[in-house]
MARKOLKE-838422 format. One record per residue (C-alpha): chain; x, y, z. Coordinates in nm, 2 decimals, decimal comma. Layout:
N
<chaine: A	east: X	north: Y	up: Z>
...
END
This chain:
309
<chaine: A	east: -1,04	north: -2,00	up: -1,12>
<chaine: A	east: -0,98	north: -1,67	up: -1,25>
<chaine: A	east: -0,74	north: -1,64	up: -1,57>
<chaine: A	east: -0,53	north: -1,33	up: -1,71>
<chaine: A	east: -0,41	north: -1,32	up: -2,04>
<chaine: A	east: -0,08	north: -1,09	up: -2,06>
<chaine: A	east: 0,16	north: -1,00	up: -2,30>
<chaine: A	east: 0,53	north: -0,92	up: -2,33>
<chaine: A	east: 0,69	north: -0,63	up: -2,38>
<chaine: A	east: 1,05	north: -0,56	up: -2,56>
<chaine: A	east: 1,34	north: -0,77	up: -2,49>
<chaine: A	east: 1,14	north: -1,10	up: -2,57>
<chaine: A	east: 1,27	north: -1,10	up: -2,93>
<chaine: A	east: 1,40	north: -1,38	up: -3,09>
<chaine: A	east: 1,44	north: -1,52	up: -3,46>
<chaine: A	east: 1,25	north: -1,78	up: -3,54>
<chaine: A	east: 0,99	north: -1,69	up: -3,29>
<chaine: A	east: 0,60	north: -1,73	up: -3,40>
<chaine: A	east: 0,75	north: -1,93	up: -3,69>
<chaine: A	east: 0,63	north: -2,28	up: -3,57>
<chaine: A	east: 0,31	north: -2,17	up: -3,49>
<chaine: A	east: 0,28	north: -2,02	up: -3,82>
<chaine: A	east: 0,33	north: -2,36	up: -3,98>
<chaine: A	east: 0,06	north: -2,51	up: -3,77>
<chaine: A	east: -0,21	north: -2,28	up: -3,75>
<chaine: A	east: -0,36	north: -2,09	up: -4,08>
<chaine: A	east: -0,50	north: -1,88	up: -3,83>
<chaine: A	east: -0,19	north: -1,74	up: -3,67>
<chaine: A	east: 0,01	north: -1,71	up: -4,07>
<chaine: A	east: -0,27	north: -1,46	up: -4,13>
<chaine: A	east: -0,14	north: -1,24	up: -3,87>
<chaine: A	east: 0,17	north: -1,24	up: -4,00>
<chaine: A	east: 0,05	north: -1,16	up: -4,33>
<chaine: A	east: -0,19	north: -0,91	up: -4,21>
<chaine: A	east: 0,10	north: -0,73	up: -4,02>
<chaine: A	east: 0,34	north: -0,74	up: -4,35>
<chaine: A	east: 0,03	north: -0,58	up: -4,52>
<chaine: A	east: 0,00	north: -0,30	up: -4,31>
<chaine: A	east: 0,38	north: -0,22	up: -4,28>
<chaine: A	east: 0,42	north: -0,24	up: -4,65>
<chaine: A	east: 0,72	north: -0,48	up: -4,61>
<chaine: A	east: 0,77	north: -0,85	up: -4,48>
<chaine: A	east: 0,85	north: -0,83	up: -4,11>
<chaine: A	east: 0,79	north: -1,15	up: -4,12>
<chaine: A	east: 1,07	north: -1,28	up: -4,33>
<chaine: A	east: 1,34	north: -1,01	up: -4,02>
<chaine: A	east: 1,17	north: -1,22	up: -3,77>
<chaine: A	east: 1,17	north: -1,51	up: -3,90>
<chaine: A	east: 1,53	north: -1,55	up: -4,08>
<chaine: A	east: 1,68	north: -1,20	up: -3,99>
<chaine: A	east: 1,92	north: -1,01	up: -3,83>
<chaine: A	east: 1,88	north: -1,00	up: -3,43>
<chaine: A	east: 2,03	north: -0,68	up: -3,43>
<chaine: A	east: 1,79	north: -0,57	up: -3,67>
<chaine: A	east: 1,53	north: -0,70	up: -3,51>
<chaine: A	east: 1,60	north: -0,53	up: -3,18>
<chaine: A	east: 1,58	north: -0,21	up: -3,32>
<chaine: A	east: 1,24	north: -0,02	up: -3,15>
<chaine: A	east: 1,08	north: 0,00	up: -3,46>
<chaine: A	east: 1,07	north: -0,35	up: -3,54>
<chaine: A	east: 1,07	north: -0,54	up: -3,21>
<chaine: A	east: 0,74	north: -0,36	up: -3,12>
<chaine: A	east: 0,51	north: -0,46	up: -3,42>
<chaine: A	east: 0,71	north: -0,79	up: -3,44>
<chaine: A	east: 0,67	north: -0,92	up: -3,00>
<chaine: A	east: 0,26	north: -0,79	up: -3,08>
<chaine: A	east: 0,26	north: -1,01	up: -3,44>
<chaine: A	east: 0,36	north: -1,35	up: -3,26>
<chaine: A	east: 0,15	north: -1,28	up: -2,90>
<chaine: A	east: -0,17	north: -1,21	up: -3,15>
<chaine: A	east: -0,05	north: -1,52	up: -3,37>
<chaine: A	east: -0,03	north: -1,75	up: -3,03>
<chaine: A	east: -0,38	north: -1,59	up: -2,96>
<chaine: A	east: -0,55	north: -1,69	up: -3,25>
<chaine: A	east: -0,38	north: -2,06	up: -3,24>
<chaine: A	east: -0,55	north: -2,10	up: -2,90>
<chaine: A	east: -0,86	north: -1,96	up: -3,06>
<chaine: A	east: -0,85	north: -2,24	up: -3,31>
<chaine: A	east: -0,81	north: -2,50	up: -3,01>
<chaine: A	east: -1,12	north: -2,33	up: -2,85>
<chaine: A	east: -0,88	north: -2,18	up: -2,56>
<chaine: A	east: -0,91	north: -1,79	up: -2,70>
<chaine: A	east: -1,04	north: -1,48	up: -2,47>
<chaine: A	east: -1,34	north: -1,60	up: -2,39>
<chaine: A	east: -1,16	north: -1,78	up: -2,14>
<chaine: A	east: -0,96	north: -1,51	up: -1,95>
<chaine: A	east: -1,16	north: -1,24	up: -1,75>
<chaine: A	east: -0,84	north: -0,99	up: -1,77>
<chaine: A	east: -0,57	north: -0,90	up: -2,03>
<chaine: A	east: -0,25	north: -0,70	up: -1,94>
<chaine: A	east: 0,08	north: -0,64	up: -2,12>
<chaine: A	east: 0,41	north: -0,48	up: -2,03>
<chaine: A	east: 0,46	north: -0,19	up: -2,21>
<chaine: A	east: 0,43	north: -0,25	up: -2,61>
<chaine: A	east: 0,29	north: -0,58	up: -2,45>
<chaine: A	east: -0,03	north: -0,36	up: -2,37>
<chaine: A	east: -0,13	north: -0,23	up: -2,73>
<chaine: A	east: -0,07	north: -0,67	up: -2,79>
<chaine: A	east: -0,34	north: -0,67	up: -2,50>
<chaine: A	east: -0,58	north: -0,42	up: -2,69>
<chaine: A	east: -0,54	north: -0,62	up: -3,00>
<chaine: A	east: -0,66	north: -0,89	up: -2,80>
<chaine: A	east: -0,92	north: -0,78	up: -2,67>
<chaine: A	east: -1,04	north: -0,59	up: -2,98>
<chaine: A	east: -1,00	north: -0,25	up: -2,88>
<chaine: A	east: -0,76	north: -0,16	up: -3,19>
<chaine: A	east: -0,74	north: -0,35	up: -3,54>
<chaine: A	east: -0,45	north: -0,59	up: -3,60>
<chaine: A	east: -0,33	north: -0,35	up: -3,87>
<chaine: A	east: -0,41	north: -0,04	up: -3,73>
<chaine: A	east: -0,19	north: -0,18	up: -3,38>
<chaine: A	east: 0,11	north: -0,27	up: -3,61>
<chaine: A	east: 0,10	north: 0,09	up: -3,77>
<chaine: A	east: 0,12	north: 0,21	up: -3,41>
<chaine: A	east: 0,39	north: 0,05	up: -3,29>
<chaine: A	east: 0,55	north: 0,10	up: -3,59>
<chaine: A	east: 0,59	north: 0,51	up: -3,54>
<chaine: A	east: 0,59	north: 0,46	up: -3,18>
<chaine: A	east: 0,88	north: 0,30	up: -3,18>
<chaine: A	east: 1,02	north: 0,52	up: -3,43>
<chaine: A	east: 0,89	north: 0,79	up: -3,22>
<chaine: A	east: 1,07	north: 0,63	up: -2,94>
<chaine: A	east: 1,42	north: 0,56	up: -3,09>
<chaine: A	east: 1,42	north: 0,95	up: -3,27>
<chaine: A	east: 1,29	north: 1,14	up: -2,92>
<chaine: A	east: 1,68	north: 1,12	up: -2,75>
<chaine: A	east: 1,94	north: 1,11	up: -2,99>
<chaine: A	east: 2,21	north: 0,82	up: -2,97>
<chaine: A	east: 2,42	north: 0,81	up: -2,65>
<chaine: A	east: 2,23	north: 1,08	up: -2,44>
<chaine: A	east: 2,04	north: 0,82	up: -2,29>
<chaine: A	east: 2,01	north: 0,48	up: -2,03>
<chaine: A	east: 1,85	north: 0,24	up: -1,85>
<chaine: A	east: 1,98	north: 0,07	up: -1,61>
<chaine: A	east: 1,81	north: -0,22	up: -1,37>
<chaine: A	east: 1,83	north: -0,25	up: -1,04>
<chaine: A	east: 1,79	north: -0,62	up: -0,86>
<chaine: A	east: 1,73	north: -0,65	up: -0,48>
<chaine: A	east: 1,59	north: -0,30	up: -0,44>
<chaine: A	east: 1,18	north: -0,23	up: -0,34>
<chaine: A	east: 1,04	north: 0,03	up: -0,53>
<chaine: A	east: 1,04	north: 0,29	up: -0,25>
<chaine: A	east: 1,47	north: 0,20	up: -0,22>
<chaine: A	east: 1,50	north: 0,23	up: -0,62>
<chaine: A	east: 1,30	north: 0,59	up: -0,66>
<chaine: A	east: 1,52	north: 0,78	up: -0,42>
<chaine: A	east: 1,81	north: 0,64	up: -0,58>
<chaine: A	east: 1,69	north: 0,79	up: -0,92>
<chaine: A	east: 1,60	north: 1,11	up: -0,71>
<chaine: A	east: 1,97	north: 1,17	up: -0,57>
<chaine: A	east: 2,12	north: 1,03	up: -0,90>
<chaine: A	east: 1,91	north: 1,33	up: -1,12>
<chaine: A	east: 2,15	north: 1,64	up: -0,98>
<chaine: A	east: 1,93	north: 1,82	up: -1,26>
<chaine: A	east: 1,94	north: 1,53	up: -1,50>
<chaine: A	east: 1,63	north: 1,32	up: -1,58>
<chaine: A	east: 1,68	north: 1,02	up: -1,36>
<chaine: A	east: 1,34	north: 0,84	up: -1,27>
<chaine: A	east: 1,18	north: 0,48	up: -1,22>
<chaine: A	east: 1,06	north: 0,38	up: -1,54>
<chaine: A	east: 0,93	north: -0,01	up: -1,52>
<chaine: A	east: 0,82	north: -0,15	up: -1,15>
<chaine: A	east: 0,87	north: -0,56	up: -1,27>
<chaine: A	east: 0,86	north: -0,72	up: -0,95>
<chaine: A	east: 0,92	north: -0,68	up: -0,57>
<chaine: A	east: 1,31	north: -0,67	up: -0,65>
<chaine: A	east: 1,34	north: -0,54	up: -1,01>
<chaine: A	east: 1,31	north: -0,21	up: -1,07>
<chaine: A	east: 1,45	north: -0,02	up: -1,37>
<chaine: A	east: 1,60	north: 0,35	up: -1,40>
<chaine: A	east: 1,55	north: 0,56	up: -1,70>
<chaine: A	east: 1,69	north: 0,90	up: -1,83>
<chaine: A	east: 2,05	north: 1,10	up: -1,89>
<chaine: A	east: 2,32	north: 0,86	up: -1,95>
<chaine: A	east: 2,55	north: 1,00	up: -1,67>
<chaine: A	east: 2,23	north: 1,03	up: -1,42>
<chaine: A	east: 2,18	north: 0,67	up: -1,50>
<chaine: A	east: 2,55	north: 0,59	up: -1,41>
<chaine: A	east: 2,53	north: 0,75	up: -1,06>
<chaine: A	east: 2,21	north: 0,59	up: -0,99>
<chaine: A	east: 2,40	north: 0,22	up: -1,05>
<chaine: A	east: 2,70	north: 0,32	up: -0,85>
<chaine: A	east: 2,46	north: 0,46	up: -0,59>
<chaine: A	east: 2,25	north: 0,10	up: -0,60>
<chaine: A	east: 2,54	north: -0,10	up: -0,53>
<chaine: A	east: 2,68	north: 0,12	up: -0,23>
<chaine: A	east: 2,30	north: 0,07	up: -0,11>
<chaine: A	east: 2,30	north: -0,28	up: -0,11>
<chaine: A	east: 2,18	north: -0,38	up: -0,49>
<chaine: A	east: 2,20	north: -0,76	up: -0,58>
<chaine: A	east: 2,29	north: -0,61	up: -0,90>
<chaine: A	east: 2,26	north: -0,28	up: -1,11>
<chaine: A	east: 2,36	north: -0,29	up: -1,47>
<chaine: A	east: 2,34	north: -0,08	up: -1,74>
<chaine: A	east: 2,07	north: -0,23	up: -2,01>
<chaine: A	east: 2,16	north: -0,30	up: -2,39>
<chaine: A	east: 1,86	north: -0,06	up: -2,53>
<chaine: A	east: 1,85	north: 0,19	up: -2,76>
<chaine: A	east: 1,66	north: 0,49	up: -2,57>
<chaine: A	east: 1,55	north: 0,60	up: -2,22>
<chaine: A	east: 1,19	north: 0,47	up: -2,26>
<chaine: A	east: 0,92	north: 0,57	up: -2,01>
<chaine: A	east: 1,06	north: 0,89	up: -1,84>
<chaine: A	east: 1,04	north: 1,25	up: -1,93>
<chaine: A	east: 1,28	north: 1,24	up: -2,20>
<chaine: A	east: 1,01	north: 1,08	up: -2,41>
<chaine: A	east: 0,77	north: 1,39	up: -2,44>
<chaine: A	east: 0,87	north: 1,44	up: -2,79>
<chaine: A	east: 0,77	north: 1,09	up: -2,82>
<chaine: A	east: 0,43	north: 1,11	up: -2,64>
<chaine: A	east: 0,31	north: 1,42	up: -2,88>
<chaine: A	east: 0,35	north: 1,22	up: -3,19>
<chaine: A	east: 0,17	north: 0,92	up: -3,02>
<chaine: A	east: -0,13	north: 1,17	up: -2,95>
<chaine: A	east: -0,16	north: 1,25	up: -3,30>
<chaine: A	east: -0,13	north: 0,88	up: -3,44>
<chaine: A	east: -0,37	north: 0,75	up: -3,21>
<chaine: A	east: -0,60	north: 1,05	up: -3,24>
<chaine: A	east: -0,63	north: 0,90	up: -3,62>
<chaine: A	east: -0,72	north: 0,57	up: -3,49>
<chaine: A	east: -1,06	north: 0,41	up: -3,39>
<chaine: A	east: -1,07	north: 0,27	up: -3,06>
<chaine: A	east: -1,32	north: 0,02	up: -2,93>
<chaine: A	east: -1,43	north: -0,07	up: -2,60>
<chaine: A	east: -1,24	north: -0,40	up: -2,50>
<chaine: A	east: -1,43	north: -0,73	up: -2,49>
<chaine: A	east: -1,17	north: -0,84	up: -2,18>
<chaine: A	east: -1,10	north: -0,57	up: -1,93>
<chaine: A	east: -0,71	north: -0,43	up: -2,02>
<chaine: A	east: -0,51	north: -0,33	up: -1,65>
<chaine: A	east: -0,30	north: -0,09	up: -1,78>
<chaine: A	east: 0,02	north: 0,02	up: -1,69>
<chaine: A	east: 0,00	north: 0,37	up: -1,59>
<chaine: A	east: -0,27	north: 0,33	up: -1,31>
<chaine: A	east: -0,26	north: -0,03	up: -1,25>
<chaine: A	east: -0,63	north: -0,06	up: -1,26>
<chaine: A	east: -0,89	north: -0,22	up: -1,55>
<chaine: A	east: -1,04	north: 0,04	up: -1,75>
<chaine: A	east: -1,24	north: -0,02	up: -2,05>
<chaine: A	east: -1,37	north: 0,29	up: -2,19>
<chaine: A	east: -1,22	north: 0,40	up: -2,51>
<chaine: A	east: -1,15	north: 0,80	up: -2,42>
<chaine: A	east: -0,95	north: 0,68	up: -2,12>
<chaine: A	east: -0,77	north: 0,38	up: -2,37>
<chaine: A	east: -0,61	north: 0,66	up: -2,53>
<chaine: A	east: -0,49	north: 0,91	up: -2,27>
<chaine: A	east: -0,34	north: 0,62	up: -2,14>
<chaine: A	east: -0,16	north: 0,52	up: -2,40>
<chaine: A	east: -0,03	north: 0,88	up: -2,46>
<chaine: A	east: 0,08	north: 0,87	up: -2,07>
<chaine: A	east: 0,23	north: 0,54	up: -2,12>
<chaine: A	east: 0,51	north: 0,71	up: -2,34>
<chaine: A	east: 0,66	north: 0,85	up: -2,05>
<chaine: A	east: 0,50	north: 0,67	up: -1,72>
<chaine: A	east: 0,63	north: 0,46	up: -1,52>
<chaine: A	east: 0,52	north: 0,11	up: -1,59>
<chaine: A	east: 0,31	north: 0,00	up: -1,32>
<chaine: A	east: 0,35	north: -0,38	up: -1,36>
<chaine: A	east: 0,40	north: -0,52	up: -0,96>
<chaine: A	east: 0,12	north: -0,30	up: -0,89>
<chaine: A	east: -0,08	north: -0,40	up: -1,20>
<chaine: A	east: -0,05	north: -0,77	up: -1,09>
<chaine: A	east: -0,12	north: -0,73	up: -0,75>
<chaine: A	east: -0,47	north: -0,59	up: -0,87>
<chaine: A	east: -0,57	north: -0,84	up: -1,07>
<chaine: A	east: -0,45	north: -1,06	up: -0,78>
<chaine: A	east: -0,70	north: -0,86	up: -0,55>
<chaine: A	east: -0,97	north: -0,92	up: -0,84>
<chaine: A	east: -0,92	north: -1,26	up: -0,77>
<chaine: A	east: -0,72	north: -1,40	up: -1,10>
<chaine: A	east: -0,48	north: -1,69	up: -1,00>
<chaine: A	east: -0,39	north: -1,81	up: -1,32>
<chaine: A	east: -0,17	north: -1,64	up: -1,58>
<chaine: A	east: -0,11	north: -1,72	up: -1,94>
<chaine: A	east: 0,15	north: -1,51	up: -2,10>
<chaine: A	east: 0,13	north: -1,51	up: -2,45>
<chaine: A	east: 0,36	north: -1,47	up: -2,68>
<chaine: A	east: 0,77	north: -1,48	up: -2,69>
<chaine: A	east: 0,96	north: -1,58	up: -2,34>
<chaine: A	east: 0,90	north: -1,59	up: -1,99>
<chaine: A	east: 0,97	north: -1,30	up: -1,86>
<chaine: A	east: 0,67	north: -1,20	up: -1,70>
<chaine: A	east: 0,58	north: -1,54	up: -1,59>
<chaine: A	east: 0,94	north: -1,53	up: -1,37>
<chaine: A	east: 0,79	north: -1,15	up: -1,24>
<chaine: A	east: 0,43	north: -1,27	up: -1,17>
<chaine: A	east: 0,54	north: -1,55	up: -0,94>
<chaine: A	east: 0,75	north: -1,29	up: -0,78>
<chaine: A	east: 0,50	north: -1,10	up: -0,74>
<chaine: A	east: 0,18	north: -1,35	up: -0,63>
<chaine: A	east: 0,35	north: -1,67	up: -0,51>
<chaine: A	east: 0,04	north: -1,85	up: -0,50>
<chaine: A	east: -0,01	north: -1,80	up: -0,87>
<chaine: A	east: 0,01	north: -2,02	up: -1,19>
<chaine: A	east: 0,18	north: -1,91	up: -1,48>
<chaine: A	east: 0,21	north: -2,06	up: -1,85>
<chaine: A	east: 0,38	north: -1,90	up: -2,11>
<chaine: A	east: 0,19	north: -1,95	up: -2,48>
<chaine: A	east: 0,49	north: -1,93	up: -2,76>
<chaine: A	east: 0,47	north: -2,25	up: -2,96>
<chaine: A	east: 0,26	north: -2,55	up: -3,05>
<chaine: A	east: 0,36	north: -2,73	up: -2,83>
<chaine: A	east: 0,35	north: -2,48	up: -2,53>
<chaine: A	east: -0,04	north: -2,48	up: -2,72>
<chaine: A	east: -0,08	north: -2,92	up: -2,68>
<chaine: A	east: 0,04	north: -2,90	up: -2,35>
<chaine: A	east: -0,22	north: -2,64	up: -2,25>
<chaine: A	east: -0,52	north: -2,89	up: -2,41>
<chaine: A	east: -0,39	north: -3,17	up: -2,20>
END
């Protein structure tokens, strides 16, 4: 049996989360603290006992989702379940700078810093209002891009995450995004609703986003991974650190390869998935995606016992 370790991306948030395991483990408190350290504040305390709203915001939902997957990582190290036992790591989005953590590519501190002015980076590229997202459920990839393409009229309008082989989400100009829905639903769209984020991540809009995130991670060491990372942008393992950082910087404003990305490792023979972290989310896409696969989502102690039994 092959394993993956992946790890979410934003929209996993919750207070409370990481809290329990915290408690439990020594081991997983020191990344909390570690993470407070670097950021010169106590995240810990917003995700713990904070304001959701808050705690959405970009800048603080990225360093806070990579805090708890790394904390659930190093409570399965202390049970003797760590990397050693997965022969891949992906993660959605933010979830992949989780999955470099993991695999000791970047620092713990070094990765919250990151996310810290990428999502910063993020939330200032497009001001308030100018942008959307918008997902569309029942569509194939192929279905959802043309949409985005006759939405656009000049606007950006593009396919921004690939989740699943019915989930596809839109990304750019507010008003492009809101043709694209209408268009969806006169196509035959399950669904197609406007999403509850703050910018128009991973399109072209970005780009002002994507320069600063060349700079900060030009300033940053990176390490060849101990776990091969698939990474979003080409759906593919890579390992070598040059590469690691281009696609990071690509990331920005890629399209977030996930079906694909799963359906590799499915090819590379991995039939078990442990998603570690906050939610489910990418447990529900994976078995969308592989059908023969078995998923477990890592969040909590007891999520932890059950995995030792």
């Amino acid at each position: 049996m092959s394993r993956a370790f992946v790890f979410p991306g934003q929209g996993a948030q919750t207070i409370g989360m990481g809290r329990a395991l915290a408690e439990a483990y020594p081991a997983a408190k020191a990344v909390f603290d570690e993470v407070d350290a670097a950021l010169g504040e106590k995240l810990s305390s917003l995700i713990w006992e904070g304001d959701i709203a808050e705690l959405t915001l970009t800048q603080n939902a990225q360093p806070a989702l990579m805090a708890t997957s790394i904390a659930a990582l190093r409570a399965l190290d202390a049970e003797g379940m760590g990397l050693d036992h997965a022969d891949f790591v992906a993660g959605h989005s933010l979830g992949e700078y989780s999955a470099l953590c993991a695999a000791g590519a970047l620092t713990l501190s070094d990765t919250a810093r990151l996310l810290r002015i990428r999502g910063r980076a993020m939330q200032e590229a497009v001001p308030v209002g100018i942008g959307a997202m918008a997902a569309l459920l029942g569509l194939d990839y192929e279905t959802a891009t043309a949409i985005a393409q006759e939405a656009a009229q000049g606007e950006v309008c593009q396919a921004a995450n690939d989740n699943d082989p019915a989930q596809v989400v839109v990304s750019g100009h507010k008003a492009a995004v809101e043709r694209a829905v209408e268009i969806a639903k006169a196509r035959g769209a399950k669904r197609a609703l406007i999403l509850p984020v703050s910018a128009p991540f991973h399109c072209a809009l970005m780009q002002p986003a994507a320069h600063v995130m060349t700079e900060a991670l030009a300033a940053v060491p990176i390490l060849a991974p101990s776990v091969p990372v698939v990474v979003n942008v080409r759906a593919e393992a890579v390992t070598e650190p040059d590469r690691i950082q281009d696609l990071l910087v690509a990331q920005v404003t890629g399209l977030v390869r996930w079906r694909e990305s799963v359906l590799w490792m499915d090819r590379a023979g991995v039939t078990d998935y442990w998603e570690i972290g906050a939610g489910k989310a990418l447990s529900g896409m994976i078995r969308r995606i592989a059908p023969a696969a078995t998923t477990r989502a890592i969040g909590t102690p007891d999520d932890i016992a059950a995995a030792k039994a």
